[in-house]
N, C-alpha and C positions, 0 to 999 in steps of 0.2 A: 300130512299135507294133501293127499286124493283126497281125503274128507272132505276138508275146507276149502279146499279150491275145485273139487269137481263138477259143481253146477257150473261156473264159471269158465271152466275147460270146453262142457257141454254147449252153452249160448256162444262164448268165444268162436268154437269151433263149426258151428251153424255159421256166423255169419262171417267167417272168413274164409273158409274152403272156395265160395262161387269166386271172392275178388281176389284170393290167388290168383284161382283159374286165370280171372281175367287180366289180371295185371299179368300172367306169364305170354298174355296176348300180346302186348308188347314189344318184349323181348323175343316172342317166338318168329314173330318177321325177320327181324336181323338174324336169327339163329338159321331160319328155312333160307333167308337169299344164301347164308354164309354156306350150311351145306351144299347149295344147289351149285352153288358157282365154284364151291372150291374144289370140286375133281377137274375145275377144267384149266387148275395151274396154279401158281403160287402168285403168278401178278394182278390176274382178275380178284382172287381173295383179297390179296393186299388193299385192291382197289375198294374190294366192298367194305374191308374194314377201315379205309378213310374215312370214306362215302358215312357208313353209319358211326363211327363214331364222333365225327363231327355233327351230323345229326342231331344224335342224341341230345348232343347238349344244347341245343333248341326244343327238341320234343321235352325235356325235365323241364325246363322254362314253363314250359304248358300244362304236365300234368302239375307242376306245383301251384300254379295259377289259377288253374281248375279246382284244386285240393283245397281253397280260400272258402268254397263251397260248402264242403263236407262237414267240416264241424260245427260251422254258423247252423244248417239245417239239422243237423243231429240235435244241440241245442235246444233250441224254437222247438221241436216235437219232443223232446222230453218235456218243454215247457205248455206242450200242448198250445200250442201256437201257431194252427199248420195256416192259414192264409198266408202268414207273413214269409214261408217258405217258398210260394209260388213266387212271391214279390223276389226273393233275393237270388231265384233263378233267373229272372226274366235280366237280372244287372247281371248276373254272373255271366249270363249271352254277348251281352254287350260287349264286355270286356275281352270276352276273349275268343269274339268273332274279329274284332280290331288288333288282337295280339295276331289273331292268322293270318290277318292280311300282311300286317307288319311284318313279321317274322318269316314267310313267306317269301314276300319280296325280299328281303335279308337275305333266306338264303340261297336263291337264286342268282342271284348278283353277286355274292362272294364265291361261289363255286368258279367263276371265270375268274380267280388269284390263287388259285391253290400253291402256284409257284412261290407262294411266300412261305407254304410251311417249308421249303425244301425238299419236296420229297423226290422219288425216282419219276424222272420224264415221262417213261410208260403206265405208273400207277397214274400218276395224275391224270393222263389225257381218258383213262378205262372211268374213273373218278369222276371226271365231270359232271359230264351227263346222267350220269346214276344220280350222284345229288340234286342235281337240278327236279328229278324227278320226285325225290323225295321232297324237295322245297314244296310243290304244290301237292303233295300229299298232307301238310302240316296242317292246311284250313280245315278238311274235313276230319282230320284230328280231332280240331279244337273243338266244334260240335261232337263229335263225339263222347270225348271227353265231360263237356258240360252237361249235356244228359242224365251221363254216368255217375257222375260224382251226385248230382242230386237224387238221382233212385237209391243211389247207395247208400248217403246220409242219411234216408227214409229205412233204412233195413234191408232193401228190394235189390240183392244182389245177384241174383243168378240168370235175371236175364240179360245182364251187361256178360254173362259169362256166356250164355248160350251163343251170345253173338261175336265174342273172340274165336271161342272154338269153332264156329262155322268160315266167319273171316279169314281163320288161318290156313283149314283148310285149303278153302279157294285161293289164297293166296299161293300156296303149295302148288296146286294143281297152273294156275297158268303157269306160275316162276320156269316150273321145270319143262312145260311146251314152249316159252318163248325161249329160252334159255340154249335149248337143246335142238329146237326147231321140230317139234314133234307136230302129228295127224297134220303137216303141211303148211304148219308157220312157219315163218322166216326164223334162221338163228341169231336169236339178238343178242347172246351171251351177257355180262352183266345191267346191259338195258335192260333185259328181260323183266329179273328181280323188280327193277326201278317199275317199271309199268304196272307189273303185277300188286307191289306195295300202293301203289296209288288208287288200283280200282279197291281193293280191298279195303280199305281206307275212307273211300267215298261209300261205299255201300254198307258200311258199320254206321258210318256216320248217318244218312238215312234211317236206317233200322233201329236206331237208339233212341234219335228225336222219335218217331212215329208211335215207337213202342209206353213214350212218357206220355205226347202227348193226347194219346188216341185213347189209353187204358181208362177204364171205370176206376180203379184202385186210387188212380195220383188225382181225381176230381175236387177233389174237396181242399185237395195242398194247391191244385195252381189257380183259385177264385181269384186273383190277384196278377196274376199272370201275363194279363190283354194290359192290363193300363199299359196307358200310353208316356205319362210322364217319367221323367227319373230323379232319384232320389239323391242329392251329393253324398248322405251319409251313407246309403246306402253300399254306393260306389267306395266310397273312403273305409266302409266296414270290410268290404271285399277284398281290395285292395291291402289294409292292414294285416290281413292275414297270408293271402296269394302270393303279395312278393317278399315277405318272408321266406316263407315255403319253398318258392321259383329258387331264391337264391341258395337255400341250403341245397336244393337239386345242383345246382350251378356247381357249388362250390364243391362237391363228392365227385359227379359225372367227366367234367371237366378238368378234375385234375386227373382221373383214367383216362380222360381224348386229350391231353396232354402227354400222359406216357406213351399213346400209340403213335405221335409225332417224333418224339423221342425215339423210341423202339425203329421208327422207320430212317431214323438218322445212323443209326447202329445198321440195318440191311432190312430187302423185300421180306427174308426169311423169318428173321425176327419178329418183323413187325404181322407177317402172316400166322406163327405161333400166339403171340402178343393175342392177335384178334380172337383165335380159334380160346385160349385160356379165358380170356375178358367176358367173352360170348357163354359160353356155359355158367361162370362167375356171375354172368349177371341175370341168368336164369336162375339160381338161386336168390339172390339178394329181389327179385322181383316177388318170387314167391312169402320170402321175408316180407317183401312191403305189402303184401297182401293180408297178414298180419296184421304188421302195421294198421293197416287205413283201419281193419274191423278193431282194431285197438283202440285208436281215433274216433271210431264212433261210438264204441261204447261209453269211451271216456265222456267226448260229449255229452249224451245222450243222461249217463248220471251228475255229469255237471251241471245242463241245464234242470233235470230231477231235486239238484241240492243232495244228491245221494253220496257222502263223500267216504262211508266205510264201503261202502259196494263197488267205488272206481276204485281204489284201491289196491282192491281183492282183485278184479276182473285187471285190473295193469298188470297184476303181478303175473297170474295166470296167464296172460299174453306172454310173457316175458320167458313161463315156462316152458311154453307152447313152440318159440322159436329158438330157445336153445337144442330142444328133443330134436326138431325139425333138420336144424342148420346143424347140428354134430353129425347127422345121417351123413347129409352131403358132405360134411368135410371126411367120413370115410368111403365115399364114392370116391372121390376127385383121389384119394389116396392109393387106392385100390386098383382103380380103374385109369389110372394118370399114360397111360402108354396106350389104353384102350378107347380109350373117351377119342382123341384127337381123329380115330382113325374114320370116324363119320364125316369129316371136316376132308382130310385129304393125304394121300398115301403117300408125300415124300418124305424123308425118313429123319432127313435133316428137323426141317419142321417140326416134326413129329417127337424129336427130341427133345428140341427146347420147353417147345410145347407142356409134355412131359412135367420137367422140371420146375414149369412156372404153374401147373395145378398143385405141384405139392406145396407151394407158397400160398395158393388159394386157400387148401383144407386149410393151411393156419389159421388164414382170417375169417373163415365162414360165419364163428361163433360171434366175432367182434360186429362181422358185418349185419348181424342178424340181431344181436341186442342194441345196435347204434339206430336202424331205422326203427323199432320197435318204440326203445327213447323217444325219437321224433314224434311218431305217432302220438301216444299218448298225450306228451305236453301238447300238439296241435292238438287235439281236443280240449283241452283244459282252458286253448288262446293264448299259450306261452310259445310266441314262433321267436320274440327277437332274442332274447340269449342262445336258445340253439344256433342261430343263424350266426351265432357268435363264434359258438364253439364249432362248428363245420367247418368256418373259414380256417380258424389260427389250425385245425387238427388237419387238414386237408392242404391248404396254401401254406400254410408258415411253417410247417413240417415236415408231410406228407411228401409233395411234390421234390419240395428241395431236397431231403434226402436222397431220393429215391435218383436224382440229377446227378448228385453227389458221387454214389454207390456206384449209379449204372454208367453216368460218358464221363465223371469225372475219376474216377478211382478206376475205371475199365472194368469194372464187377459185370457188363452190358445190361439185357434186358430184366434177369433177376437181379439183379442191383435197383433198378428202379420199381419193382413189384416188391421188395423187403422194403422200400419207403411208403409207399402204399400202404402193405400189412400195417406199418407204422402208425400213419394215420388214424387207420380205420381203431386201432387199439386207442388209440388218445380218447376220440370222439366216444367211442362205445363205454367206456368211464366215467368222464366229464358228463355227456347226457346221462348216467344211470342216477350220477350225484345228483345233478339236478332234477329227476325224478322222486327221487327219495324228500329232496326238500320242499320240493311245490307243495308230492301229497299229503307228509305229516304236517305239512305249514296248514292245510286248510282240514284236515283232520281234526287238529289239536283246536282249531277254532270253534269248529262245529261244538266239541266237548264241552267248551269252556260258552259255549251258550246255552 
């Protein structure tokens, strides 16, 4: 098996190391607010993990709407077709400079209801305002984002990486002076985070555009770029693929910021475990998705080639790439499950449950690592609406209720609702593999028989 698949291990591994990196950029914001704020109590955590898990599931909205991108230009350049790459950047701007405004304003204006999820009085009012700040951190997201995803469909991943890891940095560095009120700042305590996410945010986002459109390298891909007109099919190509994507984001993320509303109906304690488990959890599955996308694009990249024995090989080699990866981590989370939380925050309670919902993680590491791998590939191939299919029924029609079931209805509490979860994620990680197996010998067997 090293034989056959080691070239493929090699290129895979080229281009997926920098958009790990980067995608763990991501995740690492909510991980830095969550440490930074959780020594300073179990309610400000709580707070952060409303604040971001609500979030989130507007940010997946985004990068899956970005992701509409990635394998139309992976495509077009295996087809050597690079003009028309600038062109489907310049609509992909479009779209989802108008999602950030949109969704922006969305969530600004719903942070002033939080009293609907029910949650505790004092998490919500610590809550507010932190979202709020995230809401106008979402536009320069979304540029960001759009940059990203077109240098990345090009191959050109490492400087979306260089600019996560400097971002988070700096992110780091104010969170914990406003936070804490250091060298003669004010103490803003979970504002802090909120501020600090927003300049970071703006200043990627700058750095991204600048770095596309300034380079010698992307010249020749954005000749297309300045027109002024737009294209409907264009839009409608973009579209056909983005809110697919957006929705399977939707439909995975959201039913996890649905357990954290759950979890905070059960106590602050919970749901401050709940966060600290979710947040390492989904620094794994980000790294997965990093995977993913280079999956995504190589797939592309030999679809639009007509190379259909080389996608293949190179899926499968992904596939292998993230089981090696994500079994590591599920013996981290198992290992370490008492010692992990203790970055997060010292009360012991927490710490406990905490504890016991990463051994639930390790189960699912592997399911969660071959499910977005799945995705991946098929979005390169242009196969987003049956996965969108299978996310839903595995995530909402299973997933969630379960887990409702186990956790406030059966009184199992918050591991009751993280074993409907693992549940989920095992359905989808299956259902997608099936359907990987049948796209590729489907277009395999065709090639043959020409």
């Amino acid at each position: 098996m090293w034989t056959k698949y080691r070239q493929y291990y090699k290129d895979n591994f080229q281009l997926a190391y920098p958009v790990v990196i980067s995608q763990l950029g991501h995740t690492m914001v909510a991980f830095s607010d969550t440490v930074i704020v959780g020594h300073t109590g179990d309610v400000p955590l709580a707070a952060v993990a409303l604040g971001s898990s609500l979030f989130s599931i507007f940010m997946v909205v985004g990068i899956g709407m970005s992701y509409g991108l990635t394998p139309l230009i992976a495509q077009e350049n295996g087809r050597k077709n690079l003009s028309r790459c600038g062109f489907l950047l310049r609509h992909s701007l479009v779209i989802n400079l108008l999602l950030g405004i949109l969704l922006s304003a969305f969530i600004i204006i719903g942070s002033n209801h939080l009293d609907l999820l029910g949650q505790e009085e004092d998490v919500r009012v610590m809550a507010r305002p932190f979202l709020k700040l995230l809401g106008i951190s979402f536009f320069p997201l979304m540029v960001f984002l759009t940059f990203k995803q077109f240098a990345e469909g090009l191959g050109f991943t490492r400087q979306a990486m260089n600019i996560s890891i400097i971002g988070n940095l700096l992110n780091i560095a104010i969170g914990i002076t406003l936070v804490y009120g250091l060298f003669g700042a004010p103490k803003m305590g979970v504002i802090g985070v909120g501020i600090a996410t927003l300049t970071d945010r703006a200043l990627m986002a700058v750095a991204m555009a600048w770095y596309v459109l300034s380079s010698p390298r992307f010249k020749e891909y954005l000749v297309d770029f300045r027109q002024r007109y737009l294209s409907a099919d264009a839009l409608k190509q973009l579209l056909g693929i983005g809110t697919p994507v957006a929705l399977q984001y939707i439909f995975e993320v959201s039913a996890f910021s649905g357990a954290i509303i759950m979890a905070g109906w059960i106590g602050a304690r919970e749901q401050a475990a709940h966060q600290i488990a979710i947040n390492l959890a989904s620094i794994t599955y980000m790294m997965a998705s990093g995977i993913s996308a280079a999956a995504g694009i190589k797939s592309g990249n030999h679809f639009g080639a007509g190379q259909w024995r080389e996608l293949r090989s190179s899926a499968i080699a992904s596939y292998h790439m993230v089981l090696v990866m994500m079994g590591i981590t599920a013996l981290i989370f198992m290992l370490g499950c008492r010692l992990l939380p203790l970055m997060y925050i010292r009360d012991t309670a927490v710490i406990d449950i905490a504890a016991h919902l990463l051994i639930i993680a390790a189960f699912f590491q592997l399911f969660d690592g071959t499910q977005v791998v799945g995705l991946g590939i098929l979005r390169g191939l242009g196969d987003v609406r049956v996965p969108t299919i299978i996310t839903l029924l595995a995530y909402w029609g299973l997933g969630l209720p379960v887990g409702y079931l186990l956790g406030i209805h059966l009184d199992f509490g918050v591991q009751g609702i993280w074993w409907g979860l693992l549940l989920g994620l095992l359905v989808a990680s299956i259902l997608l593999f099936f359907r990987f197996q049948h796209r590729t010998k489907a277009v395999l067997t065709n090639a043959v028989l020409k």
